[in-house]
C-alpha positions in Angstrom: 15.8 10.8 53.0 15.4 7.2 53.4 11.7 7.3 52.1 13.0 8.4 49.2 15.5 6.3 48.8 13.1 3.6 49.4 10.8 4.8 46.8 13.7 5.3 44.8 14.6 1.3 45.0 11.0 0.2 44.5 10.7 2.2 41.1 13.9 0.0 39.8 12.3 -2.9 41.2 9.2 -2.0 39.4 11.0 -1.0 36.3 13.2 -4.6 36.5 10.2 -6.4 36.5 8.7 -4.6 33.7 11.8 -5.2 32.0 11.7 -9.2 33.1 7.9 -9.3 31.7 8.9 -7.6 28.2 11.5 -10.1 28.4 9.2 -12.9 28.7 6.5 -12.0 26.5 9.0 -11.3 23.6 9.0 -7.7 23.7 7.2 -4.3 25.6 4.9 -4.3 22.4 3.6 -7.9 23.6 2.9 -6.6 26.8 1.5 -3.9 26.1 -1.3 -6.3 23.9 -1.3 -8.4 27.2 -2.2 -5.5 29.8 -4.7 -4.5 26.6 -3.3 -1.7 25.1 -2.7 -1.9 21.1 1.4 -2.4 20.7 3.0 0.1 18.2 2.4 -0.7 14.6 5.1 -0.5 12.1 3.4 -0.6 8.8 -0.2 0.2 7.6 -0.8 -2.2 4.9 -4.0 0.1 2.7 -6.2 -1.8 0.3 -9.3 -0.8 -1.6 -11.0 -4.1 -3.5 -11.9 -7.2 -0.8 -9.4 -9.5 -3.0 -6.9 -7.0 -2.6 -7.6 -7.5 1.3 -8.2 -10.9 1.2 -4.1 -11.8 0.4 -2.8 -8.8 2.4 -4.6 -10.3 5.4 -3.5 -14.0 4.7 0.1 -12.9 5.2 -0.6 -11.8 8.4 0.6 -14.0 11.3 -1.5 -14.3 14.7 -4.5 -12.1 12.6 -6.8 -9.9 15.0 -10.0 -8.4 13.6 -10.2 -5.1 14.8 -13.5 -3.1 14.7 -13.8 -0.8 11.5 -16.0 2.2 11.3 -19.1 0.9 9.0 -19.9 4.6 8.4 -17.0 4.8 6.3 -17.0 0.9 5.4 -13.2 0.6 7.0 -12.0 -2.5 7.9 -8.8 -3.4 10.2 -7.0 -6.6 10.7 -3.7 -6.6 13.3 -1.2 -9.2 13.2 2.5 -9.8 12.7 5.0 -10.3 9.9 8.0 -12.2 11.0 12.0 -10.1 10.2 14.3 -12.9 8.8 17.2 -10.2 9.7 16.0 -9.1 13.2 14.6 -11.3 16.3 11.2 -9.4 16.8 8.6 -9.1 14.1 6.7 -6.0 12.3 3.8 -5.1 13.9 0.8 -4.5 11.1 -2.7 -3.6 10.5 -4.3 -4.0 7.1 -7.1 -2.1 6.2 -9.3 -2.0 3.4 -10.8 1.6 3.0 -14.6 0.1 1.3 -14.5 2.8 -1.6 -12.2 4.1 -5.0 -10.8 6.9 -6.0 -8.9 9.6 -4.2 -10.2 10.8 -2.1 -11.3 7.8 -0.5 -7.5 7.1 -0.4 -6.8 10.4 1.5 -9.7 9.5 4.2 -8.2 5.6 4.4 -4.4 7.1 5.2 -5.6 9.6 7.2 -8.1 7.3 9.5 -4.9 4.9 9.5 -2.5 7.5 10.6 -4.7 9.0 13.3 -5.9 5.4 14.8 -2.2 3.8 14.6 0.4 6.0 14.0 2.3 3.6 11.7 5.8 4.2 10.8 5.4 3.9 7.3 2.1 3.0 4.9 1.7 0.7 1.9 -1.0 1.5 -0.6 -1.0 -2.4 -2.1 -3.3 -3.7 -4.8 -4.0 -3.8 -8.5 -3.2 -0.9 -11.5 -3.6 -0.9 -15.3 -0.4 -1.4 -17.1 0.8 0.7 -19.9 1.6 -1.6 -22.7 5.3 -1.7 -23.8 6.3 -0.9 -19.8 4.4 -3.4 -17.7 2.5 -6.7 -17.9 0.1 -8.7 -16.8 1.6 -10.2 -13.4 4.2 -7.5 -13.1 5.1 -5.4 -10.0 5.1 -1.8 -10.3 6.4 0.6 -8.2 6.3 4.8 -7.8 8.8 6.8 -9.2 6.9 8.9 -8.6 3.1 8.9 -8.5 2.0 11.7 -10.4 -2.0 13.0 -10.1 -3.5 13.2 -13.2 -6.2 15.0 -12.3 -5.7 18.6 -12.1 -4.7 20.8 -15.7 -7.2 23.4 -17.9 -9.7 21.8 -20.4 -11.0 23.3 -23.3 -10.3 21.4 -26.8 -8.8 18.5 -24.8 -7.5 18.1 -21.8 -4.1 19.3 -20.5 -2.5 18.1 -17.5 -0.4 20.6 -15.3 2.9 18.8 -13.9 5.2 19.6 -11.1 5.8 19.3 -8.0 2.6 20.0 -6.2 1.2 16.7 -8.2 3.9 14.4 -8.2 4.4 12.8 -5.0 7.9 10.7 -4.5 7.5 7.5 -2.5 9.5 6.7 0.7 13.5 6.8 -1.0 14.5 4.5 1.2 11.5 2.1 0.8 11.9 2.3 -3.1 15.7 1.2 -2.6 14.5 -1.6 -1.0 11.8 -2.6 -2.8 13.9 -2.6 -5.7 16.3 -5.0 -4.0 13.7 -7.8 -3.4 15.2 -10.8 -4.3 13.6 -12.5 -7.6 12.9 -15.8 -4.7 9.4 -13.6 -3.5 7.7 -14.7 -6.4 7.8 -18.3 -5.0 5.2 -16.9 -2.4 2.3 -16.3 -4.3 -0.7 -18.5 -3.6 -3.2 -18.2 -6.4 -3.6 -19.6 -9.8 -3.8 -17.4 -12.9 -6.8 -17.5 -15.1 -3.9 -18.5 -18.2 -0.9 -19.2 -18.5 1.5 -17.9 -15.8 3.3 -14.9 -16.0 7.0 -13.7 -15.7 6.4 -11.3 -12.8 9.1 -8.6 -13.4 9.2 -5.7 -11.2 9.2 -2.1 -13.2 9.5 1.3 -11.1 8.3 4.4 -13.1 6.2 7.4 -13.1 2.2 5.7 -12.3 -0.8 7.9 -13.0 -3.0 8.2 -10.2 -6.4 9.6 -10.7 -10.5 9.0 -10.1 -11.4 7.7 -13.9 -11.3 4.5 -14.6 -8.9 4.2 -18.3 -10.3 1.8 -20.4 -9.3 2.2 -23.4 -6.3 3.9 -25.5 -8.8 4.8 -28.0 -9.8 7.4 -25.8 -9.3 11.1 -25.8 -7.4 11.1 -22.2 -5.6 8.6 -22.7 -4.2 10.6 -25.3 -3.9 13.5 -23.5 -2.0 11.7 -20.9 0.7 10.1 -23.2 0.9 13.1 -24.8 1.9 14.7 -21.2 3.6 12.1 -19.6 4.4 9.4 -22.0 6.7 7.5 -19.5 4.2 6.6 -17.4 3.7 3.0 -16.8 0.5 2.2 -15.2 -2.4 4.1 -14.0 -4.4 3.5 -10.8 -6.8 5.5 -8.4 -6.0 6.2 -4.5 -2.3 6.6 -4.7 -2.3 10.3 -5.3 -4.4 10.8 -2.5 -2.9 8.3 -0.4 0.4 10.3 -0.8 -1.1 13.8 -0.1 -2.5 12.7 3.5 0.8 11.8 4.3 2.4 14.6 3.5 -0.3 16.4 5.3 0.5 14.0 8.3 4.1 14.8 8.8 3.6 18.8 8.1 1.3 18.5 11.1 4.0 16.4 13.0 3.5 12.7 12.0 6.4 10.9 11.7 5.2 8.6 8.6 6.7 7.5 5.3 4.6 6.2 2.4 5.2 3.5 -0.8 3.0 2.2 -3.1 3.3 -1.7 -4.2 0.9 -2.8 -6.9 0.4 -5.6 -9.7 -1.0 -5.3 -13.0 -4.0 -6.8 -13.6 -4.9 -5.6 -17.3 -3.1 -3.7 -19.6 -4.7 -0.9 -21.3 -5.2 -1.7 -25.5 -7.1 -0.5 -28.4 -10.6 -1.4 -27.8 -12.3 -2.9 -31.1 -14.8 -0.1 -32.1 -18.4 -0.5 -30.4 -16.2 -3.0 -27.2 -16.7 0.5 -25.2 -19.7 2.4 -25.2 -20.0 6.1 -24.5 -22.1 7.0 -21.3 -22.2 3.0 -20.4 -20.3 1.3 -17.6 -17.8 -1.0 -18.8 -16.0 -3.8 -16.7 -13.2 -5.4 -18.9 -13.1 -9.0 -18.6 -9.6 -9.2 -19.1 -8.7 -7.0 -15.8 -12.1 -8.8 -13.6 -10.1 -12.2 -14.6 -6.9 -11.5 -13.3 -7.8 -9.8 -10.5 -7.4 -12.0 -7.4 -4.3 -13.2 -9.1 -2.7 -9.7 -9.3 -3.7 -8.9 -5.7 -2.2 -12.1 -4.5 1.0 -11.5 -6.7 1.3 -8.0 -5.0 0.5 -9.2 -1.1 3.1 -11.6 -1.6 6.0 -9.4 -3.2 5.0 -6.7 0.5 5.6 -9.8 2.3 9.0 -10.5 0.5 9.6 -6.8 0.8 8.8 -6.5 5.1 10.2 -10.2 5.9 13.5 -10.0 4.2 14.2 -6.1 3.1 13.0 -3.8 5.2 15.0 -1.2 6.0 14.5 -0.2 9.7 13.9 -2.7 12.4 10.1 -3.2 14.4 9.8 -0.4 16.7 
């Protein structure tokens, strides 16, 4: 009886000095770093393009490199973004998943999921804007992301909708998003190639498939307006992003998703011979603004996790 008792007393002592030590260090996720064991990550901040990386990363406080898996060209960086509402900071990791398309962005959120077991993940970069919706510099956000992809094609192309291709973003992360105060643009770093831009935010239907839309002259661009002629910018991981998280949480995963992009090039009328059939194309106007719209999008995710977030670090 009094052994146990004793042992009893020495597990509350234990557990009291545990307690002390989170205490100390700021928090059990900090010791848990300290005695070498990765703390809980709230977010999972995805990227594709190494500019896209490049300002998710340099929002990133106390930044650890983390080994990636080459085979796969992943790359990790963990760090901290501080909560101007609570007294303990997000735990991150931002990744860049080394390749386009979707399913590139199923195998990035999946690998992300399985490594960290974030709360929630962002899919943050660049997308082509839809004239008349979105412009160069502007945020735009899911409502919802809808995969392009799948329909029948004979004459041309038609799309199938519904809800097996349109994915919905995190409600509660959209809310918030959507509150970010207009102050966030005052956090981005780079310069625009011109002159710069407003930076509105617009949330709206985005098209999310593997080609590359480079001109409204062409045939599925067409077919897409014709489908969906709401939509307000067009990208390529988001679709498949979104369907390894639902695959995540039907397997138990408790893991929300939102996607947080800026436009870097609006799609236009291409002057006849600009695009060549069967020849790569890069646009110049899109390459130009790149690195601006990756920084504008990093910083708005900062504004968005720092002052809007709607649950507290774990």
């Amino acid at each position: 009886m009094k052994r146990a008792r004793f042992r009893g007393l020495t597990a509350l002592v234990a557990l009291g000095s545990l307690l002390a030590l989170c205490a100390l260090l700021g928090g059990c996720a900090r010791l848990g770093a300290a005695l070498g064991r990765e703390p809980a990550i709230d977010i999972a901040i995805l990227t594709v393009l190494e500019p896209e990386y490049a300002a998710a990363a340099a929002r990133v406080e106390d930044p650890s490199p983390v080994e990636g898996n080459a085979a796969r060209r992943y790359r990790w960086i963990r760090g901290e973004i501080e909560s101007s509402t609570y007294d303990r900071p997000y735990h991150v990791v931002v990744g860049m998943a080394g390749d386009k398309g979707e399913v590139a962005g199923a195998l990035a959120t999946r690998a992300a999921i399985g490594r960290w077991n974030p709360r929630y993940v962002l899919l943050v970069g660049i997308a082509g804007g839809v004239g008349g919706s979105a412009s160069v510099g502007d945020v735009v956000l899911p409502d919802p992301i809808w995969s392009y992809e799948v329909g029948h094609l004979t004459d041309s192309f038609t799309p199938k909708l519904g809800s097996h291709y349109d994915y919905a973003p995190d409600p509660a992360l959209l809310r918030a998003a959507l509150a970010v105060r207009p102050a966030w643009i005052h956090g981005i770093r780079a310069e625009p190639p011109g002159k710069r831009p407003a930076s509105s935010v617009v949330s709206g239907p985005i098209a999310s498939g593997d080609k590359v839309i480079e001109s409204k002259n062409s045939i599925l661009y067409s077919d897409l307006i014709r489908a969906k002629p709401e939509f307000i910018a067009v990208e390529m991981e988001a679709a498949g992003a979104a369907a390894a998280v639902v695959d995540a949480t039907d397997e138990g995963y408790d893991v929300g998703f939102m996607m947080v992009r800026a436009v870097s090039d609006v799609i236009r009328a291409r002057p006849e011979g600009e695009v060549v059939e069967g020849q790569s194309y890069v646009d110049p106007e899109r390459e130009s603004w790149r690195d601006y719209a990756s920084d504008v999008a990093a910083a708005f995710v900062q504004a968005l996790i720092r002052d809007h977030w709607p649950v507290p670090p774990r």
